[in-house]
N, C-alpha and C positions, 0 to 999 in steps of 0.2 A: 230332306226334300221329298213330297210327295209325287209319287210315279202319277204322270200325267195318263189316263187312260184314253182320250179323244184322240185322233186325228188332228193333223194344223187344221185342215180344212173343218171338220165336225167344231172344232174350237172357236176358228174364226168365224164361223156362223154363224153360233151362239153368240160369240162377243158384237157383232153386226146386230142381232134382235135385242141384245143386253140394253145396248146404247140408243135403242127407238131408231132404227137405221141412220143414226151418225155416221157410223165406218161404213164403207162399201168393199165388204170385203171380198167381191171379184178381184180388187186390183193387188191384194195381200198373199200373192204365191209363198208358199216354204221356203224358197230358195230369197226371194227379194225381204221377204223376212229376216231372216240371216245375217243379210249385207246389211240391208237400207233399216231396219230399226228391230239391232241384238235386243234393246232390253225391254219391248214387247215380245220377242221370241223367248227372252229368258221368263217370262211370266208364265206362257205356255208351260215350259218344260217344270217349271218349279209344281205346274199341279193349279198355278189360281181356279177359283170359281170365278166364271167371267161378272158375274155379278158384282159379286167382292171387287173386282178390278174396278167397272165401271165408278162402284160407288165411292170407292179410292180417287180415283183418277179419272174424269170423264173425260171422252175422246172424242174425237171427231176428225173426220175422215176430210182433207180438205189439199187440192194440188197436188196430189200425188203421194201428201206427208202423212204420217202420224202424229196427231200433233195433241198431246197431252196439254189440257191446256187449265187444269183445278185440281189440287191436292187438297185436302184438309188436313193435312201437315205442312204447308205450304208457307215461311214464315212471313209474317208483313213488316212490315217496318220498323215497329215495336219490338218484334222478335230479333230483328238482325240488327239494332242496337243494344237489344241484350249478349250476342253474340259478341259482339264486339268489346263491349265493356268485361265480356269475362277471360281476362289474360289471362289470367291463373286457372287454366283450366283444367288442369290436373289435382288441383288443392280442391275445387268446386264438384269433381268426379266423387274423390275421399273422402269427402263429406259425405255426401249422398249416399253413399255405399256403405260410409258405418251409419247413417242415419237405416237404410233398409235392412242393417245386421241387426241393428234395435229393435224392428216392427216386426223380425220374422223369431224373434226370440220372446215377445210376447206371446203370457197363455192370454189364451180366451177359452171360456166353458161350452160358451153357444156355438153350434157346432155350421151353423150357416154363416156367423158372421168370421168364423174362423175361417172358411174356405175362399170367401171373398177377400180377406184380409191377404193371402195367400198368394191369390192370383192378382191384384194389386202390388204385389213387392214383384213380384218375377215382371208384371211388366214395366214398372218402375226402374227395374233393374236392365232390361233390356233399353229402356230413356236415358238412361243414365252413360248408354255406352253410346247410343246418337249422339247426345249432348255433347260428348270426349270429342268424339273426331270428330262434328263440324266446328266445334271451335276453336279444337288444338288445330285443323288444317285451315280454319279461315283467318284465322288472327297468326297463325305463322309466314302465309302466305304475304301477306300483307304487310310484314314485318321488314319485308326485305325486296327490291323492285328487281332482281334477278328471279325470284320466287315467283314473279305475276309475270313475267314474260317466259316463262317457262309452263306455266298455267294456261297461258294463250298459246301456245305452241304448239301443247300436248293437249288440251281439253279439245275432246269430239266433235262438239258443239259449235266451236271454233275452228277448228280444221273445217268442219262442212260448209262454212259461210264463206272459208278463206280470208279473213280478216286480214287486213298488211300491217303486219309490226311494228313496220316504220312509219307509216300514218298513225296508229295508235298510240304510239308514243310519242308521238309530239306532245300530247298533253297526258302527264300522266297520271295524273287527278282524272280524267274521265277514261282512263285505262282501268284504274283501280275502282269505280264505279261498278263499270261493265261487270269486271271480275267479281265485285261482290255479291251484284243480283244473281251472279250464274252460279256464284258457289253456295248461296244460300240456298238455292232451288236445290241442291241435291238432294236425294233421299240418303243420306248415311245409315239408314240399315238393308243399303244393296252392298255389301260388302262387296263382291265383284266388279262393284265400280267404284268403287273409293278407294279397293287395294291399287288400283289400277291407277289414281289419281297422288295418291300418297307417292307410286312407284316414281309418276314420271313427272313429279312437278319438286318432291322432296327429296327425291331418292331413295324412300322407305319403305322397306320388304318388311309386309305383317307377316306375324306368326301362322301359323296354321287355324286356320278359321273354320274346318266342318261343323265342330261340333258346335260355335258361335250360332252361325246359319241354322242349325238346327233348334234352337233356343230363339231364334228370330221367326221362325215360321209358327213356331209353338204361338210363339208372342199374337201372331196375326192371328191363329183360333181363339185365343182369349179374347180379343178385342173384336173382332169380326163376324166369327160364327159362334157366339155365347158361349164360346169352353167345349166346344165339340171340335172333332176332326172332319174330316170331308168324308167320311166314316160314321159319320155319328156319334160316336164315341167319345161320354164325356172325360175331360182333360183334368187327372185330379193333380193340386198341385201342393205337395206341404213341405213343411220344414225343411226335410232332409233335400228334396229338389231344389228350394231355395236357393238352402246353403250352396251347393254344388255351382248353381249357375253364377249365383254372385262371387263365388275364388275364382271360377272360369275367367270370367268377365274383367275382373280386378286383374289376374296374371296377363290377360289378353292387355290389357291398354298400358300397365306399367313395364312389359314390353315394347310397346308403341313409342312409349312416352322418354323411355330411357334413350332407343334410338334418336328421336327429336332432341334432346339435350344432349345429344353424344355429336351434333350437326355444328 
């Protein structure tokens, strides 16, 4: 994680001009931070460039909320039919992972295309672990109608609008709608909110994740600030880190995976 040096307030300011004065962030105290919307607090703490945020995620400040309202990981409808068609989401991980053991065990002479080649498989391999749990948790879910009322019960997003269970279920064809557009919008590489979602809709305690998180923020300099840190410092990435992140990644979800089959 990188140690965030601003102030909420020096932060929220910046994220306020970031956005072309979208947010108004007089109404964005530290403390209603906190309460009223953790996982723009948790973006603070993680160290974001508000910029990076905005251009992730644009905001807009509107009735009191925060309300994210564009990802460019954001899947459409094409994408969450691909979700869904992939049951075997764990055979489709295995794949992909000895396909990146392939790509990072190739030589190459040229020494630029080798370092691209490089940082391509580490972020591949961090997709590869998105991919795992949003489809091992959306297609499980969905598997079973205890599972999507447990999902409504326990999702945040849900709680705040207080949805009633039993209106909802009358039809549960448009229960299980609801439940797909909310679960596709996750981002699965906030690990702190998917353990959280795993915890209380599956019953599934992840393994220990730091060093996960740390391979996912790495991932956000590759793709965001060209291979630098917030530091400057460019991020070299070869073989040997590969290796290391892909067994991480692999023990992380074939522990996920096993509990899931153990249900």
């Amino acid at each position: 994680m990188i140690e965030q040096e601003l102030t909420w307030d020096e932060w929220v300011e910046e994220l306020a001009m970031a956005s072309g004065g979208e947010i108004d962030y007089f109404y964005l105290s530290e403390d209603n931070a906190k309460i009223e919307h953790p996982e723009l607090y948790e973006y603070y703490q993680m160290g974001y460039d508000v910029n990076d945020l905005v251009s992730e995620r644009l905001m807009s400040y509107e009735g009191g909320d925060v309300i994210i309202w564009l990802d460019p990981d954001e899947p459409d409808d094409n994408q969450l039919d691909a979700i869904l068609s992939n049951t075997e989401f764990y055979q489709t991980f295995s794949e992909e992972i000895k396909s990146l053991r392939v790509l990072n065990n190739i030589v190459i002479t040229d020494d630029k295309t080798l370092k691209s080649l490089k940082r391509q498989i580490y972020i591949g391999t961090i997709t590869c672990l998105e991919t795992y749990l949003s489809d091992a948790f959306i297609n499980t879910v969905l598997s079973n109608g205890e599972y999507v009322k447990s999902f409504f019960s326990t999702f945040k997003d849900f709680k705040q609008q207080k949805i009633s269970l039993s209106d909802l279920f009358i039809n549960i064809n448009q229960a299980e709608e609801i439940a797909k557009e909310a679960m596709s919008k996750v981002l699965y590489h906030n690990l702190r909110q998917v353990k959280e979602m795993y915890k209380a809709t599956l019953n599934i305690s992840f393994p220990e994740f730091g060093e996960i998180m740390r391979y996912i923020n790495t991932r956000h300099d590759l793709v965001h600030r060209n291979g630098k840190t917030t530091d400057g410092n460019k991020i070299l990435i070869d073989y040997k880190i590969n290796h290391q992140v892909i067994s991480d990644i692999e023990n992380f979800v074939e522990k996920i995976d096993k509990m899931l089959h153990e249900k």
